[in-house]
LUMVOZA-220017 format. One record per residue: residue number from 0; x, y, z of N, C-alpha, C, O in turn. Coordinates in steps of 0.2 Angstrom, whole numbers. Example, Ala and Ser with C-alpha at 12.3 -4.5 7.8 and 13.67 -1.06 7.14 Angstrom:
BEGIN
> 0,66,-28,39,62,-22,39,66,-16,39,71,-17,42
> 1,64,-11,35,68,-5,36,64,0,39,67,6,40
//
This chain:
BEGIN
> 0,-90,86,-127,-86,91,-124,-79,91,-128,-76,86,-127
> 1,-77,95,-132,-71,97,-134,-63,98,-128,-62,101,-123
> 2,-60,94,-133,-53,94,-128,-51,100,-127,-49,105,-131
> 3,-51,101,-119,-48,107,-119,-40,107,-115,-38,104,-110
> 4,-37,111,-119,-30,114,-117,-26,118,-114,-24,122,-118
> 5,-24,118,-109,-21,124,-105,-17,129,-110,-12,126,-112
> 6,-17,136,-111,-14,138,-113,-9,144,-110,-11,150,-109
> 7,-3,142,-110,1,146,-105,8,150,-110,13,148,-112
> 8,6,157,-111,9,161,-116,16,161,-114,20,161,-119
> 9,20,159,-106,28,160,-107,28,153,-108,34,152,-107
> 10,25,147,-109,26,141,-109,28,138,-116,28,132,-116
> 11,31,143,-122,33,139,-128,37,136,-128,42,137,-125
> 12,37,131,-133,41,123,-131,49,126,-134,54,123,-132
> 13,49,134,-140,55,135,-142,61,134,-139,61,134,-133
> 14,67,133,-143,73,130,-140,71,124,-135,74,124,-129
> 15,67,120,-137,67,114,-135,74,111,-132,75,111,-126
> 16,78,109,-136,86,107,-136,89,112,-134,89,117,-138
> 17,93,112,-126,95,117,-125,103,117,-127,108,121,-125
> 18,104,111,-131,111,113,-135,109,116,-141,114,118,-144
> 19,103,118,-144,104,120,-150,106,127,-151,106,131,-147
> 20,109,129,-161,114,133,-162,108,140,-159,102,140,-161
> 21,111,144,-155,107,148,-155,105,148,-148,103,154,-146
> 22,104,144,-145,102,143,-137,107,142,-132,105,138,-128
> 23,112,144,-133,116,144,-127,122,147,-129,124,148,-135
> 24,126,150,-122,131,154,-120,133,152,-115,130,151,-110
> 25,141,151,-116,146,151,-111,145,155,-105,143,161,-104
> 26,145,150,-100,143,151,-91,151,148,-88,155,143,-89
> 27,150,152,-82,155,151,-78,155,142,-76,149,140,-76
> 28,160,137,-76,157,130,-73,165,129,-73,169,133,-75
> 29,165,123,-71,172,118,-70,174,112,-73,179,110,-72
> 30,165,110,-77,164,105,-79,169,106,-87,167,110,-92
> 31,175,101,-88,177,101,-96,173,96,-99,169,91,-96
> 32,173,96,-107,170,92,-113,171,85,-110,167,81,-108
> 33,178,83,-109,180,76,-105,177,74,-101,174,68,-101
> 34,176,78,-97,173,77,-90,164,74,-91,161,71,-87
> 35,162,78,-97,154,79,-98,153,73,-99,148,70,-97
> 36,157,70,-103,156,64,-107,154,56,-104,151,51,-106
> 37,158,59,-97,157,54,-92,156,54,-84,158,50,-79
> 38,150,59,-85,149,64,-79,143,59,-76,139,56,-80
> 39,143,59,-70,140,56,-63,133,60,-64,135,66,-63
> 40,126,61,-64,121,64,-63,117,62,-58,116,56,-56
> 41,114,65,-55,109,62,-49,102,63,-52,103,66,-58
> 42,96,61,-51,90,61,-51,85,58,-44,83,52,-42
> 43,84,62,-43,81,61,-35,74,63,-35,72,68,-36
> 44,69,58,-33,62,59,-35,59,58,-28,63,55,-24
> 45,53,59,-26,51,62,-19,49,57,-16,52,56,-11
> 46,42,52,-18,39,47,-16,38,41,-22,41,41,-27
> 47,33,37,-18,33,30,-22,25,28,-23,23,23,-26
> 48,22,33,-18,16,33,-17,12,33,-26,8,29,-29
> 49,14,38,-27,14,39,-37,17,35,-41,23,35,-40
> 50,16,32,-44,16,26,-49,22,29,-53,27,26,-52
> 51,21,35,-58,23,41,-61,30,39,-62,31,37,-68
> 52,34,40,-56,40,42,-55,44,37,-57,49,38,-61
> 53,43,28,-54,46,23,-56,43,22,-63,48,21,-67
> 54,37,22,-68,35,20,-73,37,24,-76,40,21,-81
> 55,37,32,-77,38,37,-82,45,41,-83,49,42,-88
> 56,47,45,-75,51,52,-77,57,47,-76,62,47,-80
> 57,57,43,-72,67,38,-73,67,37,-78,71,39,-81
> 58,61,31,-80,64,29,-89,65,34,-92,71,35,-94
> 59,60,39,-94,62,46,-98,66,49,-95,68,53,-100
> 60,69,50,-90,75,54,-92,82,50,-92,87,52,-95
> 61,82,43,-89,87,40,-91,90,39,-99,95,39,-101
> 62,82,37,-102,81,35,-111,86,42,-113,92,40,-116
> 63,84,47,-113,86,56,-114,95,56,-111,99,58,-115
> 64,94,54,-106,103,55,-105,108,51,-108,114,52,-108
> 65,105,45,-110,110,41,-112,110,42,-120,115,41,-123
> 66,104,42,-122,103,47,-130,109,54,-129,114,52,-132
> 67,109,58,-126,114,63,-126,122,62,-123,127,66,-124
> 68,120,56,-119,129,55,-116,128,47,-115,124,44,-112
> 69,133,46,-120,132,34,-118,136,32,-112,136,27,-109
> 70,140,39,-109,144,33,-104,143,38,-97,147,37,-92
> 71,139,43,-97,138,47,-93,132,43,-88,128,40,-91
> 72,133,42,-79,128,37,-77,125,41,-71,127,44,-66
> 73,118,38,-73,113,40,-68,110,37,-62,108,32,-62
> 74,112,42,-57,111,39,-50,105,40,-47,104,45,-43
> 75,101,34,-48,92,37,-46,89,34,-38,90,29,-36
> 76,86,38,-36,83,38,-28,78,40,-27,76,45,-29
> 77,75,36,-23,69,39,-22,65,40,-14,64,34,-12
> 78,64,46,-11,65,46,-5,58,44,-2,57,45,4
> 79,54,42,-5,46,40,-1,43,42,4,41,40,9
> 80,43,49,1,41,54,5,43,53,11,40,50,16
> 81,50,55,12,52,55,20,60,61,17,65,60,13
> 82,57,67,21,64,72,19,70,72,22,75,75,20
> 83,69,67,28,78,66,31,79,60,26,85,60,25
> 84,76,56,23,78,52,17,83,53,10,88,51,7
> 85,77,59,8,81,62,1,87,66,6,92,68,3
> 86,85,68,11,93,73,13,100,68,15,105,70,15
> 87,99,62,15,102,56,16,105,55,7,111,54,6
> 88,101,55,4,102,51,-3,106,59,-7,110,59,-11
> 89,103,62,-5,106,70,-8,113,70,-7,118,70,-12
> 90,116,69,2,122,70,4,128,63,-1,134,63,-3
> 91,122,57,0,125,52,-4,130,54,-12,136,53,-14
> 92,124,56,-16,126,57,-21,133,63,-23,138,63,-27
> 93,129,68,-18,135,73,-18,141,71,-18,146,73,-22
> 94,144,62,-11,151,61,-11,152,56,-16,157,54,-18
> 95,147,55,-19,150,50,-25,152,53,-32,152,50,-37
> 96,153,59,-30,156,64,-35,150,67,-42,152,68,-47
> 97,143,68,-41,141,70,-47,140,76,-46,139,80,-42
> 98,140,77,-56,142,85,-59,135,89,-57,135,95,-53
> 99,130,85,-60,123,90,-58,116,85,-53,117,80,-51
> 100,112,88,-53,107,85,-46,101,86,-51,101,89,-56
> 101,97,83,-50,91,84,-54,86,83,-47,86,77,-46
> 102,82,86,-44,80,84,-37,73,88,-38,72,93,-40
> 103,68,83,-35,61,85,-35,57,82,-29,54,77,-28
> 104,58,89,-24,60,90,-18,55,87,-13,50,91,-12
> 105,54,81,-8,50,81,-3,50,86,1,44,87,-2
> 106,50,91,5,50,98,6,53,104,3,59,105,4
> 107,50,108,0,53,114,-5,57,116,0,63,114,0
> 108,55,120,7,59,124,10,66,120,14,71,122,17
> 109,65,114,15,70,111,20,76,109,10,82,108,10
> 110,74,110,9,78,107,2,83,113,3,89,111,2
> 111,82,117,4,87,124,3,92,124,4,95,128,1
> 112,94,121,8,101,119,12,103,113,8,109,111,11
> 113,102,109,5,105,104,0,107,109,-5,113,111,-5
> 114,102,112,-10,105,115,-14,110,121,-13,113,124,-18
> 115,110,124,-7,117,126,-5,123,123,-3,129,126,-4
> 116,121,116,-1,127,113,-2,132,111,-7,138,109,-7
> 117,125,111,-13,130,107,-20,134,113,-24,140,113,-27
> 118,129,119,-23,130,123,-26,141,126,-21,145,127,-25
> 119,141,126,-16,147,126,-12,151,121,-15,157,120,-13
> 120,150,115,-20,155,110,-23,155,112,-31,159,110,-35
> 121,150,116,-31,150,118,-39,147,112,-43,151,110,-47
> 122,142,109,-41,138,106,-43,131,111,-46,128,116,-44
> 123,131,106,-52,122,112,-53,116,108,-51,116,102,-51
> 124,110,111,-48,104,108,-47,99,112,-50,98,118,-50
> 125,95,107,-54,89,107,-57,83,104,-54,83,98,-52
> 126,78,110,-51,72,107,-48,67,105,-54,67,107,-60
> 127,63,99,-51,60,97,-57,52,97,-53,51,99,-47
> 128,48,95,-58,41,95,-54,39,102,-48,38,107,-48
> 129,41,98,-44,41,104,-36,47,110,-37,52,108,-38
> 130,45,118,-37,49,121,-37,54,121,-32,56,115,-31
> 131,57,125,-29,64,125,-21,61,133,-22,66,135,-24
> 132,56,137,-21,57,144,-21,60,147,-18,57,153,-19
> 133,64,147,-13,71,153,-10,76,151,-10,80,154,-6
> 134,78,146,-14,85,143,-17,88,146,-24,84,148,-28
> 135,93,147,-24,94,151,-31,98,144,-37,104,142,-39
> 136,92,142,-39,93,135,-45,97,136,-51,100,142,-52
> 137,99,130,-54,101,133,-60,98,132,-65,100,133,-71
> 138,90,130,-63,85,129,-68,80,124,-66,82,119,-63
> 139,72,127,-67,69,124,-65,65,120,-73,65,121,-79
> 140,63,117,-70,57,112,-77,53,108,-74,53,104,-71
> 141,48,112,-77,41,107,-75,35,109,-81,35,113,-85
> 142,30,106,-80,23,107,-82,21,115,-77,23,116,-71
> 143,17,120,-80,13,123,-76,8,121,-72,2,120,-74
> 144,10,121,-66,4,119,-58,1,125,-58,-5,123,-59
> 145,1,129,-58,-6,135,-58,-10,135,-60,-16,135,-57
> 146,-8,133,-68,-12,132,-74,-16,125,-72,-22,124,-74
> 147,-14,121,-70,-16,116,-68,-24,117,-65,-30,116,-67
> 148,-20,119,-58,-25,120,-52,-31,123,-55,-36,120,-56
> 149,-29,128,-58,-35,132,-61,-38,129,-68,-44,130,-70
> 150,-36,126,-69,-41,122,-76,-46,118,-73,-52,118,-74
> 151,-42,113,-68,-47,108,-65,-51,108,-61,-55,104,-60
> 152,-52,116,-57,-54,118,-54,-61,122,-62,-67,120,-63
> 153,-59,126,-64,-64,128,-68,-69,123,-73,-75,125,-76
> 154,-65,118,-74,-70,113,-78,-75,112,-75,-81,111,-77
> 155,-74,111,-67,-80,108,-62,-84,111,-63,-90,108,-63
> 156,-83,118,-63,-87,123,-62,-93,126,-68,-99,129,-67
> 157,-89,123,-74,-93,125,-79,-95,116,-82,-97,114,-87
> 158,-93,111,-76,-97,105,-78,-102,105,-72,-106,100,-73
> 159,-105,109,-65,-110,107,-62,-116,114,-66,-122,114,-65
> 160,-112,119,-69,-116,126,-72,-121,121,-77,-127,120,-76
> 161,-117,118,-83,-119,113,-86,-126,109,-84,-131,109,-88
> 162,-125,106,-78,-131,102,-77,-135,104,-74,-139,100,-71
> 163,-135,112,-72,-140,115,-69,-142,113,-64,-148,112,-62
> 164,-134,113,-59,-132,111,-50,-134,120,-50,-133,123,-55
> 165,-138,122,-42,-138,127,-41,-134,129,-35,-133,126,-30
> 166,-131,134,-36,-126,135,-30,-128,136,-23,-124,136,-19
> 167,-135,136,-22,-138,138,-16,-140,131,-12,-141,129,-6
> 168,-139,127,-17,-140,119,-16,-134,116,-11,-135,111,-8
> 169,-129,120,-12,-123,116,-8,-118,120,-9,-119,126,-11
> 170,-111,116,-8,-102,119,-12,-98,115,-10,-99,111,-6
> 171,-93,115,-12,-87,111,-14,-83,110,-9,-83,115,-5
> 172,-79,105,-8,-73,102,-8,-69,103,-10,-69,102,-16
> 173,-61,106,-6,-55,104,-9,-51,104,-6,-49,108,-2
> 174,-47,97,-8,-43,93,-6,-35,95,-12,-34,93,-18
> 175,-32,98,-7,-25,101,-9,-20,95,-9,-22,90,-8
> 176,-15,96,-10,-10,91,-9,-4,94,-3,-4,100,-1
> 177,-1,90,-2,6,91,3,7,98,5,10,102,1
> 178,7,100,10,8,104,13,15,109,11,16,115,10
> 179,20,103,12,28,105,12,31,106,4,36,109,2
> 180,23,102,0,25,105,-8,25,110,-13,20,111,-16
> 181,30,114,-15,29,120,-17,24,120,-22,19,124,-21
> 182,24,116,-28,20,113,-34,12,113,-30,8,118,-31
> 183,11,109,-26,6,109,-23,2,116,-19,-4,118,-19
> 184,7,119,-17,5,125,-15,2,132,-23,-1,138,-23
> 185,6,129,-29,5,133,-36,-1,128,-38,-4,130,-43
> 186,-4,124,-36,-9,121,-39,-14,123,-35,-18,125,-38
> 187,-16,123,-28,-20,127,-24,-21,134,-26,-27,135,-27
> 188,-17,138,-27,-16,145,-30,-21,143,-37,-27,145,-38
> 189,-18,140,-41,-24,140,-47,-30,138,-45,-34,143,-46
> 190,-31,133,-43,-37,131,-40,-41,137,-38,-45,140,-42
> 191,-41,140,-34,-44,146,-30,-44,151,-36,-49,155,-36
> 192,-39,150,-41,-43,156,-44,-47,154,-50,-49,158,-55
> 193,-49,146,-49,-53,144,-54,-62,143,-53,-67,142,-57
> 194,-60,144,-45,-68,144,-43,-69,151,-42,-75,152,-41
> 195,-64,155,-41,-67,162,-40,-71,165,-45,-70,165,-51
> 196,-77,168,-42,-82,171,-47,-87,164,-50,-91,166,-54
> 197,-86,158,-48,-88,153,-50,-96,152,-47,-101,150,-49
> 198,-96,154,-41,-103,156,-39,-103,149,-35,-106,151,-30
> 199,-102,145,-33,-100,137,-27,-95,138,-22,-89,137,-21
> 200,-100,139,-18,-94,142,-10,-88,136,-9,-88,131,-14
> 201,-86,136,-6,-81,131,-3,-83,127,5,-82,130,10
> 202,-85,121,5,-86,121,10,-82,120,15,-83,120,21
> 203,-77,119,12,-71,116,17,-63,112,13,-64,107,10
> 204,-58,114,13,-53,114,12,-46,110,15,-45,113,20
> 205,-41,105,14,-39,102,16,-31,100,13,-31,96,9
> 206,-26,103,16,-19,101,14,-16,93,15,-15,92,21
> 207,-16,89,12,-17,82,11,-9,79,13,-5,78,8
> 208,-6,80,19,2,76,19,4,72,16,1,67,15
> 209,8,72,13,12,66,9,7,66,3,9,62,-1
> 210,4,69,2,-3,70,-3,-4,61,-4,-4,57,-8
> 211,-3,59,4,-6,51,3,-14,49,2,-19,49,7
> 212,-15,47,-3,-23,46,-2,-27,43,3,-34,43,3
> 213,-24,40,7,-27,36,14,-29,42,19,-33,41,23
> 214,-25,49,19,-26,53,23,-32,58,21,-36,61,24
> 215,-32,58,11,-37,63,11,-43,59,12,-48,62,15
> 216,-44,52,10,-50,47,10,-53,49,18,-58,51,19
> 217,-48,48,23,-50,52,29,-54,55,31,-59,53,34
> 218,-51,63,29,-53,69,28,-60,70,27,-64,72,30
> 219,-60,66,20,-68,68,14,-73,63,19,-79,65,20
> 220,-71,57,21,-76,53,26,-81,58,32,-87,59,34
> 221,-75,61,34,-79,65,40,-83,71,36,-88,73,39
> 222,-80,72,30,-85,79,27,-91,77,26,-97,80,26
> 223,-91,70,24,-96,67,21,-103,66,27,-109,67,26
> 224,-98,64,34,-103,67,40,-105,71,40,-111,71,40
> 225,-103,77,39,-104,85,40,-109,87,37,-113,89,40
> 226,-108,85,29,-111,89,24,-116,86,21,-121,88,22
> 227,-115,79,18,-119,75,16,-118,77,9,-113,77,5
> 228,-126,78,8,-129,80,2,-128,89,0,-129,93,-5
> 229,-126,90,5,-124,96,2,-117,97,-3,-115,103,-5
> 230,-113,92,-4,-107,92,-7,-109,90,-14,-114,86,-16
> 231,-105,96,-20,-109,96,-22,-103,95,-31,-105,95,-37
> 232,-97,95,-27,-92,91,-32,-86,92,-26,-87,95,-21
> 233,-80,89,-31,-73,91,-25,-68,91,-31,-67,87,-36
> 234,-65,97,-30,-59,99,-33,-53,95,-30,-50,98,-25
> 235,-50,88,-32,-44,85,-27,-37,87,-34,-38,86,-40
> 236,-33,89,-32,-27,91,-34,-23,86,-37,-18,87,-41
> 237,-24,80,-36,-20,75,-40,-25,68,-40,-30,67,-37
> 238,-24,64,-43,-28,58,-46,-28,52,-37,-33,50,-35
> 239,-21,52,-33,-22,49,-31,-26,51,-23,-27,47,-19
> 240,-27,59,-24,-31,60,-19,-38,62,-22,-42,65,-18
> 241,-40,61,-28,-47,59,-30,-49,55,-29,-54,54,-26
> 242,-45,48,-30,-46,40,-28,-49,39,-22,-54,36,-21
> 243,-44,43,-17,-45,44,-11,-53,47,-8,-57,44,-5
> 244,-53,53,-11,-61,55,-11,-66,51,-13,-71,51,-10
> 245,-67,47,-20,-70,41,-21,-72,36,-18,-77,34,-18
> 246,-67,35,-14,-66,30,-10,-72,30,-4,-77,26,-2
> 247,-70,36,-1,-75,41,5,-81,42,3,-86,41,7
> 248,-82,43,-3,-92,43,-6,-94,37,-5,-99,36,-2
> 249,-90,32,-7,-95,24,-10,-95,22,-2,-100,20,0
> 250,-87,22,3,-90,22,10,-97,24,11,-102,20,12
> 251,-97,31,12,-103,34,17,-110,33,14,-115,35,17
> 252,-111,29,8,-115,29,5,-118,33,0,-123,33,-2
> 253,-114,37,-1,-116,45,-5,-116,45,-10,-111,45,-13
> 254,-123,43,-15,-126,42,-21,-131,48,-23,-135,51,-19
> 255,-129,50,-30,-125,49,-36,-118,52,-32,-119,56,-27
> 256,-111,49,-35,-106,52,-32,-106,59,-34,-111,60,-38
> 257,-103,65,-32,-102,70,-34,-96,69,-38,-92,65,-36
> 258,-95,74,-46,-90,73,-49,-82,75,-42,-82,76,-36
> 259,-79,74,-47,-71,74,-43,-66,76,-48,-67,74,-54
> 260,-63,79,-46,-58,79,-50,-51,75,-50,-51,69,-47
> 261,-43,78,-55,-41,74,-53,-33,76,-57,-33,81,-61
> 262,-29,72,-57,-20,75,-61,-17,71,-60,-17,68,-54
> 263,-13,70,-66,-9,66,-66,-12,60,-70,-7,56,-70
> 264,-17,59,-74,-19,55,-77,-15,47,-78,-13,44,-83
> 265,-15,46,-72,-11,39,-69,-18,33,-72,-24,34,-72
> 266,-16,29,-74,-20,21,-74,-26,22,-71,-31,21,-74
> 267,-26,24,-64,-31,20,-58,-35,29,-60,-41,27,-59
> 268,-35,34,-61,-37,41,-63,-43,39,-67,-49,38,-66
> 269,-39,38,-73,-42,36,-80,-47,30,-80,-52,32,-83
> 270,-47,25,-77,-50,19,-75,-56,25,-71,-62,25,-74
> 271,-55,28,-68,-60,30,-63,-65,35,-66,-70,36,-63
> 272,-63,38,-72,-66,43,-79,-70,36,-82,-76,35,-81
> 273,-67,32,-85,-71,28,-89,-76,25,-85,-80,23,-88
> 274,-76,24,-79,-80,20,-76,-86,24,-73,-92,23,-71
> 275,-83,32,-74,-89,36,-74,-89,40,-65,-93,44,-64
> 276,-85,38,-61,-85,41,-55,-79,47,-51,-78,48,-45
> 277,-75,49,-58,-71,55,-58,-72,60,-64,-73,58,-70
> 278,-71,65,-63,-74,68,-70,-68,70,-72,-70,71,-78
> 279,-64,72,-73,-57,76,-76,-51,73,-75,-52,68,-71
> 280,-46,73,-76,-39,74,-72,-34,79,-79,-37,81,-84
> 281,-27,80,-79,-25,83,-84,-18,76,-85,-14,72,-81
> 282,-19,78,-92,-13,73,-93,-6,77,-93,-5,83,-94
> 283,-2,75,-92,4,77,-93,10,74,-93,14,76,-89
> 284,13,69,-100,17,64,-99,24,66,-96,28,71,-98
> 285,26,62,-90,32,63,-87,37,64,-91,42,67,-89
> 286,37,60,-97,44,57,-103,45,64,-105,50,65,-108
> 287,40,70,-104,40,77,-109,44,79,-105,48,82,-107
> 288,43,80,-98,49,86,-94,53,81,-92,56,85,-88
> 289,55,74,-91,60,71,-90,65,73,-97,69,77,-96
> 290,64,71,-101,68,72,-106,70,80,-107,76,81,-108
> 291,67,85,-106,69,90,-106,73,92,-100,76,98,-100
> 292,72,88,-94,78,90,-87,86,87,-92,92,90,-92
> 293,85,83,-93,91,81,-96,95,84,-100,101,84,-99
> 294,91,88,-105,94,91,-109,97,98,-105,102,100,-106
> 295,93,99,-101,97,104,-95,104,102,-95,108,103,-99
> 296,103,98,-90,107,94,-88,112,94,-92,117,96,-90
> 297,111,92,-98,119,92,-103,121,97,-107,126,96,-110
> 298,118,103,-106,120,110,-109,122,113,-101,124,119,-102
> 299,122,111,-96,125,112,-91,131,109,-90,136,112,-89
> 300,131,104,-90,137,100,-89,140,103,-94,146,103,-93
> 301,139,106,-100,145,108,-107,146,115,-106,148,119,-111
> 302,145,117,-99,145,125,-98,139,129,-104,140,135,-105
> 303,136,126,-106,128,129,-110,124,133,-104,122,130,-99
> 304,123,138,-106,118,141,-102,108,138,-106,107,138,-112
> 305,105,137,-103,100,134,-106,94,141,-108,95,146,-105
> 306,92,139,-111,88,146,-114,81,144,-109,79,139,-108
> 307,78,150,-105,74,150,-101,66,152,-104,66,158,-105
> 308,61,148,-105,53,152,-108,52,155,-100,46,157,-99
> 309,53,155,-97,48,158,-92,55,158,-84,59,154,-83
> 310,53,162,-80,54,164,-74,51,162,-68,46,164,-67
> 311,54,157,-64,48,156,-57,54,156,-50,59,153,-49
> 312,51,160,-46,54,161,-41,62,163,-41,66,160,-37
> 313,64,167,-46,70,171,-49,75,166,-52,81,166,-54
> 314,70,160,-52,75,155,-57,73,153,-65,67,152,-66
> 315,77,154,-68,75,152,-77,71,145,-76,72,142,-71
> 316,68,145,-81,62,138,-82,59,137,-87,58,141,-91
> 317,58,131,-87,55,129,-94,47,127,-91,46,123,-86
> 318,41,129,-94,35,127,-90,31,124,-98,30,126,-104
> 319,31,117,-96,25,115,-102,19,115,-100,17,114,-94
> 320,14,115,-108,9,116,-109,2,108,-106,1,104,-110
> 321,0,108,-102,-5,100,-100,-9,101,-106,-9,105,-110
> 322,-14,96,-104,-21,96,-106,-25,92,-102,-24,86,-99
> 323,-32,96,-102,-37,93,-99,-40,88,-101,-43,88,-106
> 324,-41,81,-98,-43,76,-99,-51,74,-96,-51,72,-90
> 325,-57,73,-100,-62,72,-98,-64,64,-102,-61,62,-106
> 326,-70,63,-100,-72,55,-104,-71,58,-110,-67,56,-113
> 327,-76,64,-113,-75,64,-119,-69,66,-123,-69,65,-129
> 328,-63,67,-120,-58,67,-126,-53,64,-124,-48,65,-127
> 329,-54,59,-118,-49,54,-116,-45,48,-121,-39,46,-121
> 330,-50,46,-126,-47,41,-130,-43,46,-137,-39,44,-141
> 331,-45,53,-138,-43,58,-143,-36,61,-137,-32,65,-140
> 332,-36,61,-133,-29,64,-132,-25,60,-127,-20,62,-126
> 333,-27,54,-125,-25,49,-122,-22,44,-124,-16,43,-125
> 334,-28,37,-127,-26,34,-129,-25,34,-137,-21,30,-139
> 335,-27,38,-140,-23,39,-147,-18,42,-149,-16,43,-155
> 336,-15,46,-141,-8,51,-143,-1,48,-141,-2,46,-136
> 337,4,47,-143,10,46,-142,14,52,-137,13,58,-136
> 338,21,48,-134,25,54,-134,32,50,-133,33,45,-129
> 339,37,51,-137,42,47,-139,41,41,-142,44,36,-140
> 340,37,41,-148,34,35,-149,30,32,-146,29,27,-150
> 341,26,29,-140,23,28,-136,18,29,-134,17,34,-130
> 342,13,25,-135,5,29,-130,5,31,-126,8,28,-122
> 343,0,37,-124,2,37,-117,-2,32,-110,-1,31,-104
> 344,-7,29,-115,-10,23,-112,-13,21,-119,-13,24,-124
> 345,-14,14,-116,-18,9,-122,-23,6,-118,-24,5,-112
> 346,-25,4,-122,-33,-1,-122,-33,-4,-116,-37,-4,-112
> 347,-26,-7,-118,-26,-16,-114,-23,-12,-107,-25,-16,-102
> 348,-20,-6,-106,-19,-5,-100,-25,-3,-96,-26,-5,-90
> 349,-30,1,-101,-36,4,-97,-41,-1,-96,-44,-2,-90
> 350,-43,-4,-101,-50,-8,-101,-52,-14,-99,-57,-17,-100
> 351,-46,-17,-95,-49,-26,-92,-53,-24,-85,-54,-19,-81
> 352,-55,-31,-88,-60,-30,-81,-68,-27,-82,-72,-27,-86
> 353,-69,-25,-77,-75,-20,-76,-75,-13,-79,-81,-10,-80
> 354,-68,-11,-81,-70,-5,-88,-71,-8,-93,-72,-4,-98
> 355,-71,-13,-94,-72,-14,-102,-80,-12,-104,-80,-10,-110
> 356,-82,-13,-102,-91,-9,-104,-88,-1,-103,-88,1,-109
> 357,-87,3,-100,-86,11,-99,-81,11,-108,-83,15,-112
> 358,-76,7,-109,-73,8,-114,-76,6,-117,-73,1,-117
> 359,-80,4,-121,-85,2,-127,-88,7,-127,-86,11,-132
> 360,-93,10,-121,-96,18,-123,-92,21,-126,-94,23,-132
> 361,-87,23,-123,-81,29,-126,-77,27,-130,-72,30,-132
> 362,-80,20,-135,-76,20,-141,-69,21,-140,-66,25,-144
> 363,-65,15,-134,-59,13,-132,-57,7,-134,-58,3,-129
> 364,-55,5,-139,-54,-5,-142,-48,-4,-140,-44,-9,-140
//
């Protein structure tokens, strides 16, 4: 199977650098050149549950702002999935005087009233990952979650069509993420319109709190009561609530596993593709929309208005392009690609242990 791409038409990468000559125009701000040079940033990240966040978007956007500003300093938090936490760490940052918020909301709608508060100090806030949709931002960045939803969701479909799974035989599983999460709710949205017309009913559907995997593991246990054999793959919305569903099969006894899906193409994901017991996830290196919040960020702080590809919930945005990650183009778009110099896994990270046979198949050294 051929690597395939999400392709999203307002998602072009143009005016990357939202200082460059040509991409920006004088906006109302308070913030002076002086002031930029040594300005307070927040970076506020949701949970801990995800590996993601400590390992990829901190370092990538701190790498990115101190590349852009040496003496400008970032103030990073992380709220562990608890929203009176991030609304604690939010109010914190606000008094210790920073210019802009970078926040990637444990509840999109409870968030609304943080960024009314920064914005009443004249502080700028950039939602990242998870949109705020009835907050008025001063820019959003993320990867396309719709696009997501519906890829991961369509692969499955055209991988059970493939093996000549019959729809009258059974249907699907899915397991959504976080209730409170906007992001999650744009990847459900894709989802749905990746199975529609797909011909595999639904058997049963589940918004996953905290998108902790312990609760979707739950979930798929009792479906697996339910349903049995009639489950016939599962659409899970992110890698660690496929784990989760994996988890739930090898309990109940439920052989051959039904494929899974999965996002976020974290370590334990990938492991789970080579080993042969999740079939998809999308990659989407955190260091790419970290590094480009920042660049927000300092075309904000310089009174830069940022050049916006795309519109989401009346706020400008930049939406990058993922890719779909299956066994077959796992080591052609995973392990052999870069981002910031960097792989985005290697060998030695995927292959000890018990995957070292799954990576010999797939021609992973």
């Amino acid at each position: 199977m051929r690597s395939t791409t999400i392709r999203v038409a307002a998602a072009t990468l143009a005016c990357f650098s939202v200082v460059a000559a040509g991409c920006s125009t004088k906006s109302k701000g308070t913030t002076s050149s002086g002031d930029a040079k040594t300005a307070k940033v927040a970076f506020l990240m949701p949970d801990e549950a995800s590996t993601r966040y400590e390992q990829h978007d901190k370092p990538g956007f701190v790498a990115e702002m101190k590349t852009l500003c040496a003496k400008c300093q970032v103030l990073y938090q992380n709220a562990d999935a608890d929203a009176t936490k991030q609304q604690q760490q939010f109010q914190s940052v606000l008094s210790q005087g920073v210019k802009a918020i970078v926040i990637d909301p444990v509840d999109s709608t409870g968030a609304v009233s943080l960024v009314n508060q920064a914005k009443a100090k004249g502080v700028k806030v950039i939602a990242y990952d998870r949109p705020i949709p009835k907050a008025k931002l001063d820019y959003y960045v993320s990867f396309n979650n719709e696009a997501i939803g519906k890829a991961i969701a369509s692969s499955l479909v055209q991988h059970l069509k493939s093996a000549n799974v019959s729809p009258s035989s059974g249907g699907l599983l899915e397991v959504n993420g976080s209730p409170t999460d906007a992001a999650a709710g744009l990847i459900k949205k894709g989802i749905h319109e990746g199975l529609a017309g797909g011909g595999y009913k639904t058997l049963a559907e589940y918004d996953t709190p905290d998108w902790d995997p312990s609760k979707a593991q739950q979930w798929v246990s009792g479906q697996v009561s339910r349903f049995h054999k009639q489950i016939l793959g599962v659409v899970a919305a992110n890698d660690g609530t496929g784990g989760g569903t994996i988890s739930a099969f090898k309990a109940g006894g439920l052989t051959p596993i039904p494929p899974v899906t999965g996002n976020d193409a974290t370590t334990a994901g990938l492991q789970l593709i080579i080993a042969g017991d999740q079939y998809n996830t999308i990659s989407k290196p955190s260091e790419i929309v970290a590094g480009a919040a920042a660049k927000v960020v300092w075309g904000l702080l310089n009174n830069k208005k940022p050049k916006a590809t795309a519109t989401l919930f009346g706020s400008p945005a930049q939406l990058f392009t993922p890719t779909l990650v299956t066994a077959q183009n796992l080591k052609q778009d995973v392990v052999d690609k870069s981002v910031g110099g960097k792989p985005i896994a290697t060998a030695a990270q995927l292959c000890g242990g018990r995957y070292a046979t799954g990576c010999s198949k797939l021609g992973i050294t």
